[in-house]
C-alpha positions in Angstrom: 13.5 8.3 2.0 10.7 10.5 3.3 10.2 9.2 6.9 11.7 6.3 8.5 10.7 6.0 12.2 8.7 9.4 12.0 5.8 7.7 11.2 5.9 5.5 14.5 6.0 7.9 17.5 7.1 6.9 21.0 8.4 3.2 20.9 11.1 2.1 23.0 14.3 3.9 22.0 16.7 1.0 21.5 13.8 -1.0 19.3 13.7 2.5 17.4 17.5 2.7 16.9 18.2 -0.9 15.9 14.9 -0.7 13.3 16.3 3.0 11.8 19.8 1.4 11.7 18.2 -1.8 9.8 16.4 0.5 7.4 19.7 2.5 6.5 20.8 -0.8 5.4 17.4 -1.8 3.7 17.9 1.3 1.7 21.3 0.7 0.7 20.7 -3.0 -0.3 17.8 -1.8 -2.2 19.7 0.3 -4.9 22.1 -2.6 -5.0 19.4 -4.9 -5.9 18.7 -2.9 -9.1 22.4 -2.2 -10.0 22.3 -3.1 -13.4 24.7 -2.3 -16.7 21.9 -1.6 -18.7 22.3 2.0 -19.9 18.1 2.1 -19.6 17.5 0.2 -16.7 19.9 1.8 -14.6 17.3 5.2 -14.5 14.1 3.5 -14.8 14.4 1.2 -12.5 15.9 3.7 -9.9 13.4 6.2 -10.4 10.3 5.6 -8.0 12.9 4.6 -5.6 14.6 7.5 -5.8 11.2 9.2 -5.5 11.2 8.7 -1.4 8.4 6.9 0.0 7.7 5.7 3.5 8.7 2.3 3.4 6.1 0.9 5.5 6.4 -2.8 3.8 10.2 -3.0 5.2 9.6 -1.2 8.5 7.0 -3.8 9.1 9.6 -6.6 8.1 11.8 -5.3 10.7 9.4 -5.1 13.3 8.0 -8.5 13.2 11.6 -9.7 13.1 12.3 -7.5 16.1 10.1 -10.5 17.7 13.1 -13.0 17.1 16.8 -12.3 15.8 15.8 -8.8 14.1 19.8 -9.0 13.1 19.6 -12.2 10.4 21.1 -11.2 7.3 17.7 -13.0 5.6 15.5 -10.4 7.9 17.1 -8.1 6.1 17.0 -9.3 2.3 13.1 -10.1 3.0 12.7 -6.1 3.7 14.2 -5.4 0.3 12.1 -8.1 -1.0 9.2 -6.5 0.0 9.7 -3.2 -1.3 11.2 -4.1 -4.7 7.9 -5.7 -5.2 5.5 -2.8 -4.0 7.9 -0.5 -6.3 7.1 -2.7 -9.1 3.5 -2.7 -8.4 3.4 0.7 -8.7 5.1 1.0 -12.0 2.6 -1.4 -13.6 -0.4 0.5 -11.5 0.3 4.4 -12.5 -0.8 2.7 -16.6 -3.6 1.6 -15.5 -5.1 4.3 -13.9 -2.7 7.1 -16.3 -1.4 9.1 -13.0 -0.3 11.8 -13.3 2.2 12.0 -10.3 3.9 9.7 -7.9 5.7 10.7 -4.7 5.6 14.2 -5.9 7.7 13.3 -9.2 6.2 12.7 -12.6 4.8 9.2 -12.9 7.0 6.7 -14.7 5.1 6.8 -17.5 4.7 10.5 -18.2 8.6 10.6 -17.8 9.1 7.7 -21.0 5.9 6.1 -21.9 3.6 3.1 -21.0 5.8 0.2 -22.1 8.6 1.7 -20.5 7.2 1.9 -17.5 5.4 -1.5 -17.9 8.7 -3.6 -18.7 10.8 -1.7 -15.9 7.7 -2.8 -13.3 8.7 -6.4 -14.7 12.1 -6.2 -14.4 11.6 -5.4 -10.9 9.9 -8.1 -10.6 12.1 -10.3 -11.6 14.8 -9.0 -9.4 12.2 -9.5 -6.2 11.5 -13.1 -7.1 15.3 -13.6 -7.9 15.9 -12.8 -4.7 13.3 -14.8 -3.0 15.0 -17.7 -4.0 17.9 -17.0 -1.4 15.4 -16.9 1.2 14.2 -20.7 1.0 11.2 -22.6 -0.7 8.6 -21.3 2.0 9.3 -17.7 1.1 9.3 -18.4 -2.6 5.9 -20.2 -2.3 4.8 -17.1 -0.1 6.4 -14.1 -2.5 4.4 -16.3 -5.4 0.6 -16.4 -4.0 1.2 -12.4 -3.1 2.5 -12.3 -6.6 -0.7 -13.7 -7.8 -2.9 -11.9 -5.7 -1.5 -8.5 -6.6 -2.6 -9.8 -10.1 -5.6 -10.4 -9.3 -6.8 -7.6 -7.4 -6.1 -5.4 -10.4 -7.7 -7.9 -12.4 -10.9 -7.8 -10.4 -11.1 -4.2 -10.2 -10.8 -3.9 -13.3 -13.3 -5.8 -14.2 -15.6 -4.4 -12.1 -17.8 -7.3 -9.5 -19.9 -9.6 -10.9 -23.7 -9.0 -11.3 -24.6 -10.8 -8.8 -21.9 -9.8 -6.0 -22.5 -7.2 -3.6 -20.2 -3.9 -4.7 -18.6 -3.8 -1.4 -17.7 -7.1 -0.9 -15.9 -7.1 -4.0 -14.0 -3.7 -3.5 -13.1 -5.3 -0.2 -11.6 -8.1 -2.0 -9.8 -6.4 -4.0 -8.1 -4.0 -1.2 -7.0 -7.5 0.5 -5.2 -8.4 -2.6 -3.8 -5.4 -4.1 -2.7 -4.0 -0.6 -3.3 -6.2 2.3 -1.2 -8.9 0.7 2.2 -7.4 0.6 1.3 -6.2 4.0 0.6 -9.4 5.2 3.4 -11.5 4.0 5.6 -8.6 5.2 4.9 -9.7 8.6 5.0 -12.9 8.2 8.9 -13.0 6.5 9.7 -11.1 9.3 8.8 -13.2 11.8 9.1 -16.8 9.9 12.9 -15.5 9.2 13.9 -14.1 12.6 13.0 -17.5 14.6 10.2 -15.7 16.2 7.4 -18.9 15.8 4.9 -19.7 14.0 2.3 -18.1 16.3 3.7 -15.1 15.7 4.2 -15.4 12.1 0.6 -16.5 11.9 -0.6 -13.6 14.3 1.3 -11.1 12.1 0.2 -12.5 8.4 -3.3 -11.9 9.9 -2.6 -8.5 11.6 -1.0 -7.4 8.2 -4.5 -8.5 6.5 -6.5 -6.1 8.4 -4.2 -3.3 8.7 -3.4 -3.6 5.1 -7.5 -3.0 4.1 -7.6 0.1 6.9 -4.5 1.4 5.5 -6.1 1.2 2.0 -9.2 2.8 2.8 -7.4 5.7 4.7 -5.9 6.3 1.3 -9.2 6.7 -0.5 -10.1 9.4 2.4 -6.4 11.1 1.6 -7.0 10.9 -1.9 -9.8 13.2 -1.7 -9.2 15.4 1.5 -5.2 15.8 0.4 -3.7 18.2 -1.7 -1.3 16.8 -4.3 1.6 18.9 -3.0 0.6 17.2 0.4 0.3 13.8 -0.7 2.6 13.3 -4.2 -0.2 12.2 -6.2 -3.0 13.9 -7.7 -6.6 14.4 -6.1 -9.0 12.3 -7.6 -7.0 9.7 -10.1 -9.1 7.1 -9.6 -12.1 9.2 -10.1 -11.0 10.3 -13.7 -10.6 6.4 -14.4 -13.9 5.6 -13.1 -12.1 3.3 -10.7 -14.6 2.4 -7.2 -13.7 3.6 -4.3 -15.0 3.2 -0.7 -16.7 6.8 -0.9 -18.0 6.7 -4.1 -19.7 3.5 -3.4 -21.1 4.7 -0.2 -22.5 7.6 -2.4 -24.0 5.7 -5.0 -25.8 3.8 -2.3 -27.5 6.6 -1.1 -28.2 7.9 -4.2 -30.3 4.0 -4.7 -32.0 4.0 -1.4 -32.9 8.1 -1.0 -31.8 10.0 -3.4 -31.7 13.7 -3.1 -30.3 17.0 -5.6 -27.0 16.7 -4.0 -26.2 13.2 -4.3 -27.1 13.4 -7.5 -25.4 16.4 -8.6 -22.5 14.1 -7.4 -23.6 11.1 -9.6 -24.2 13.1 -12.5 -20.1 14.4 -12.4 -19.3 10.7 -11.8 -20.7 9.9 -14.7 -19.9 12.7 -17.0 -16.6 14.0 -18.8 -13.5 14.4 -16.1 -11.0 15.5 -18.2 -10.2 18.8 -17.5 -8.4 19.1 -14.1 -11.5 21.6 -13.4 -14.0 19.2 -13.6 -11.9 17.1 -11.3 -11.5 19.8 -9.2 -15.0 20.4 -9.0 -16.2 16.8 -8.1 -13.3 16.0 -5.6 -14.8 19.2 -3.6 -18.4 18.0 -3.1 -16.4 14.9 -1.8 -14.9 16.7 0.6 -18.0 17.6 2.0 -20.1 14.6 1.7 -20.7 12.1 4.4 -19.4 9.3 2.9 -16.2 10.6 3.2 -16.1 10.8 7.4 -17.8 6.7 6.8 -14.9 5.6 4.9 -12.7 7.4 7.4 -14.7 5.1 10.1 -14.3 1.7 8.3 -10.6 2.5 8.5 -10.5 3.2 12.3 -12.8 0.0 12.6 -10.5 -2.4 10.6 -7.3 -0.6 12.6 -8.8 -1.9 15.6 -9.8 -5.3 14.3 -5.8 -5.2 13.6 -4.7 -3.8 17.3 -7.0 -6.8 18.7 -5.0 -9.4 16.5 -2.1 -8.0 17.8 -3.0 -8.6 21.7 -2.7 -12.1 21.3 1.5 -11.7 21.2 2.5 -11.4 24.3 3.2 -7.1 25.8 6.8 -6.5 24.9 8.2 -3.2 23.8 7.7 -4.8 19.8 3.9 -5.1 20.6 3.8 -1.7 21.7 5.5 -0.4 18.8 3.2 -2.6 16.4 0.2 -1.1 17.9 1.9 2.6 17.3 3.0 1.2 13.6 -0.6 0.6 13.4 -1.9 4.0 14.3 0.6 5.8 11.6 -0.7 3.1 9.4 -4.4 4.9 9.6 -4.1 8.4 11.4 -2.2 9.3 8.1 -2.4 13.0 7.2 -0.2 12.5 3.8 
């Protein structure tokens, strides 16, 4: 695992210890979860795990449950949960925009091919709901809709928004339910299954809505201002696949209302042939220097304190504290 508590600086020690000794078992229970016989399966589905990755979804678990009893066997089964399903997303996600790299590694599908890749992000799947089911009809009915919605949100941007629907609205939308979804119901299985409330699972499941857009649109700033051997995956994917991002919808707007050589210069390589990794190259360096780039990085900050405010209506307790920090990593990412 890349970072555990690294990514949350300065929160109480003993919260800090009892969530990196929680994780340790998160970590373990997740390999179990994919134990399998199958003489496939047992690499595939293993492989983006074994990748590393931050594992913000259980982390988040934990700290919401750190609001009740953090130490419920269920807390910790909803953190695997969680994370089997964000693993599996990303299987399925890599084919449709044909990365390169993930975590650093070769992508799924470069290592076998598409279906591969495909059928092992459904078998995770199945595991995940599988083990929903221990965790009672309320989480099943919760895993389910973020199910759906992670469906939909690549549906929707793959389709592209509707003639009529304003373009950011709709790539809004579609953060909330590719990202901010899993997020959300993160927080709320942690607090629903610790005995923390329903105030606080409510306050979190909307917490984990915000943070989860601000967290996404930090991403499409570290997509561009990263290097892949910073970040793990390759500058510019979703550029090559013509897939929107906040930047290059900011830039397109500018280049409706007051258009000028540079923005279209940018336009014109948006538009054109990005196959070569030097054309890529190219057009994720303009990026770099274009305004839109410090606004996305400003929507971020902006939704991260839309988040911290959600977050001051639990009462201050060291697990507050550490939500807001949680928050911060969430956002001031630099990788």
């Amino acid at each position: 695992m890349r970072t555990t508590l690294s990514a949350v600086p300065d929160i109480d020690e003993d919260l800090a210890q009892s969530v990196a000794d929680r994780l340790v078992e998160v970590e373990q229970r997740l390999r179990d979860s994919v134990a399998t016989s199958d003489d496939m399966v047992q690499w595939t589905g293993r492989y983006l795990m074994d990748a590393g990755g931050k594992r913000v979804r259980p982390m988040l678990v934990l700290l919401a449950a750190s609001l009740g009893d953090v130490t419920r066997e269920e807390v910790l089964d909803a953190a695997v949960l969680v994370e089997l399903t964000h693993l599996a997303s990303l299987y399925h996600d890599d084919v449709m925009d044909s990365a390169v790299t993930r975590r650093g590694a070769k992508a799924a599908h470069q290592v076998w091919n598409n279906s591969v890749a495909i059928l092992t992000g459904d078998f995770l799947f199945a595991r995940a709901s599988a083990l929903s089911s221990s965790l009672g009809l309320d989480a099943v009915r919760w895993h389910a809709e973020t199910f759906e919605r992670l469906c939909l949100g690549q549906l929707h941007e793959t389709v592209g928004p509707k003639p009529d629907e304003d373009p950011f609205d709709h790539y809004l939308s579609v953060l909330a339910d590719k990202t901010a979804s899993l997020i959300a119901v993160a927080g709320r299985l942690g607090a629903s299954l610790s005995g923390a409330g329903e105030h606080s699972a409510d306050v979190l499941t909307r917490y984990g809505e915000k943070v989860g857009v601000a967290f996404q649109l930090a991403d499409d700033v570290l997509d561009l201002a990263v290097s892949a051997g910073s970040s793990g995956k390759t500058p510019g994917t979703d550029l090559r696949e013509g897939v929107p991002t906040m930047p290059t919808l900011l830039v397109r707007q500018r280049h409706a209302e007051s258009p000028d050589a540079r923005t279209q210069e940018i336009i014109d390589r948006l538009e054109g042939d990005l196959t070569s990794d030097e054309s890529l190259a190219e057009l994720v360096e303009l990026l770099r220097g274009d305004p839109a780039l410090e606004r996305t990085r400003e929507l971020a900050q902006r939704m991260s304190a839309e988040a911290e405010a959600i977050l001051d209506e639990l009462p201050a307790s060291p697990v507050r504290d550490a939500l807001h920090a949680f928050t911060a990593s969430m956002v001031d990412r630099q990788r």
